[in-house]
C-alpha positions in Angstrom: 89.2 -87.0 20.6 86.3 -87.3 22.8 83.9 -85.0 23.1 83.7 -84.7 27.2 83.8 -81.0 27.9 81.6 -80.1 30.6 81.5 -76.9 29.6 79.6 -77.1 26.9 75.5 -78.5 27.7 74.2 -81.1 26.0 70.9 -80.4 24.5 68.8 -82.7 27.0 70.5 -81.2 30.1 69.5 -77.2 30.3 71.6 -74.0 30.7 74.1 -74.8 33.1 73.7 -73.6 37.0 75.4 -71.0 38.1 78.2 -71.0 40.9 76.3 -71.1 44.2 72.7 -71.8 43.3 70.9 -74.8 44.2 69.9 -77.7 41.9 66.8 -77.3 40.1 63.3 -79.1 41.9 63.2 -82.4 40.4 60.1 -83.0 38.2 58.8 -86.5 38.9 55.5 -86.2 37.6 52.2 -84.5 37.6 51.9 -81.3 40.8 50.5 -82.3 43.8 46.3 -82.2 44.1 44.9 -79.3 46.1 44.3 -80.2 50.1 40.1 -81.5 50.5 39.6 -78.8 52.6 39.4 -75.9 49.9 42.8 -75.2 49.4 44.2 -73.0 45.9 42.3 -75.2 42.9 44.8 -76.2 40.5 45.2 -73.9 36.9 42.8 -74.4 34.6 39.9 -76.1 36.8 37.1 -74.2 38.6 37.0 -74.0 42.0 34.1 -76.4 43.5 32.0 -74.5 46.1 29.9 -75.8 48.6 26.0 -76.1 48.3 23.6 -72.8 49.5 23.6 -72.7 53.0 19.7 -73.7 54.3 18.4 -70.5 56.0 15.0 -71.6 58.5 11.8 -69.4 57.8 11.7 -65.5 58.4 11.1 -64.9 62.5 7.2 -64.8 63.2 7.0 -61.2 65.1 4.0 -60.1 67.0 0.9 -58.7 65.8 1.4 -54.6 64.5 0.0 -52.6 67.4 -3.3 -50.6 66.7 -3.8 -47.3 66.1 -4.6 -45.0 68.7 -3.0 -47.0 71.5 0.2 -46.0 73.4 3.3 -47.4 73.1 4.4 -49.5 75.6 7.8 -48.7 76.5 10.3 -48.8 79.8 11.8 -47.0 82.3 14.7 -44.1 80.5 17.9 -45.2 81.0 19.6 -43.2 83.9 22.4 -41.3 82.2 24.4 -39.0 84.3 23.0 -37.2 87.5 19.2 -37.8 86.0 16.8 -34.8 85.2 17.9 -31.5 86.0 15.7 -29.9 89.0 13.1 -27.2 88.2 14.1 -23.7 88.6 11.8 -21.7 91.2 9.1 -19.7 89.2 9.6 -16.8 91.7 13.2 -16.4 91.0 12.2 -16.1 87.6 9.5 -13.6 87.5 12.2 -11.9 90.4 15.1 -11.3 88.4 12.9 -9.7 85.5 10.7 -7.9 87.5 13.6 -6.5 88.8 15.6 -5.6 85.7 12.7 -4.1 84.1 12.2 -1.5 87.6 15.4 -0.4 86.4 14.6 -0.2 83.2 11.0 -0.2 82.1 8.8 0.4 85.2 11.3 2.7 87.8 9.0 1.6 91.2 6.3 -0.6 90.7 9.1 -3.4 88.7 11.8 -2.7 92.2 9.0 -3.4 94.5 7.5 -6.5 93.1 10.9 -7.7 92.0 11.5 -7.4 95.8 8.6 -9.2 97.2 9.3 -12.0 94.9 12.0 -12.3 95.2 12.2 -13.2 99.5 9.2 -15.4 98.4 11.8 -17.1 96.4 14.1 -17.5 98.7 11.9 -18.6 101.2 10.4 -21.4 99.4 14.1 -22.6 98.3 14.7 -23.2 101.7 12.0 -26.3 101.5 12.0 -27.4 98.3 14.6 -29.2 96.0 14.4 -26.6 93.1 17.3 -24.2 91.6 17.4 -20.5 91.5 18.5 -19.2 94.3 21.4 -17.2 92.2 18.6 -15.7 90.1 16.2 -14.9 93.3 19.3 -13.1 95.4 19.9 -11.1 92.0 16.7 -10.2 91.4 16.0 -9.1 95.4 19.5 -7.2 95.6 18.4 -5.1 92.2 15.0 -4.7 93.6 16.1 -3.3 96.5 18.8 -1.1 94.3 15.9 0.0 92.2 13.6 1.1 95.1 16.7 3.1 96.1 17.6 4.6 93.4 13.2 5.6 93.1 13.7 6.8 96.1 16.6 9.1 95.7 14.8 10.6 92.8 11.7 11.2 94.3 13.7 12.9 97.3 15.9 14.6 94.5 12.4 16.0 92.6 10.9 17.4 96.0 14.2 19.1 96.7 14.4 20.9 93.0 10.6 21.8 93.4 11.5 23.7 96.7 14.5 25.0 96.0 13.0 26.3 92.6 9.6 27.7 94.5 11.6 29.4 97.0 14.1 31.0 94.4 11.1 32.3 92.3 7.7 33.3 94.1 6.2 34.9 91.4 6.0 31.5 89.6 3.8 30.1 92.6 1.5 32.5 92.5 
């Protein structure tokens, strides 16, 4: 009897392949050297790098500037609208001046919160600055002050007659 049964692998042939798969690679020889170009290196060597790249000398820059001198630097960049304008001075001093007559000072901060304030305004007119909210506040609550002064004042001489004419014998 002969012993040709495919079933059973000889020793020099492998495992056999299962239904299906594909044939195993041929082995011919030795794998296939990495590409020039710095491909994978193969196992066990060390990768070969390239020499140190050749940097040139540091830049020359210019001398340190001395002390005491200004810097010399350009124009700011124009972000946005630019600077904001200057708020009117008189607007300012206005609106407080106004807020303390009716607060601090009953007449005397009304009246100069008025004056200042039409200064304010006026000068608006002309010039380029902002404040002309802060000017018409302060001149409306200078004007409410002197008012309201003025209604007190009336409202004192009215209690001092009425009082003196009541009583007599207090005047006399």
């Amino acid at each position: 009897m002969s012993d040709n049964n495919s079933d059973t692998p000889r020793p020099d042939q492998g495992p056999p392949a299962a239904p299906g798969a594909y044939p195993p690679p041929a082995q011919s020889g030795p794998p296939p050297a990495p590409p020039a170009y710095g491909g994978a290196p193969a196992y066990g060597a060390a990768p070969q790098y390239g020499a140190a790249p050749q940097y040139g000398a540091a830049p020359q820059y210019g001398a340190a500037p001395q002390y005491g001198a200004a810097p010399q630097y350009g124009a700011a960049p124009a972000y946005g609208y630019g600077a904001p304008a200057k708020t009117n001075t008189l607007a300012i001093v206005s609106l407080i001046a106004s807020i303390a007559g009716l607060v601090i000072l009953p007449f005397v901060g009304s009246l100069v919160g008025v004056i200042t304030g039409h200064m304010a305004l006026g000068q608006l007119k002309t010039s380029g600055e902002e404040g002309r909210g802060m000017a018409l506040w302060g001149t409306i609550l200078g004007w409410v002050g002197l008012a309201l002064g003025l209604i007190f004042i009336i409202g004192m001489i009215a209690f001092f007659t009425f009082f003196a004419a009541v009583s007599p014998s207090y005047m006399s």
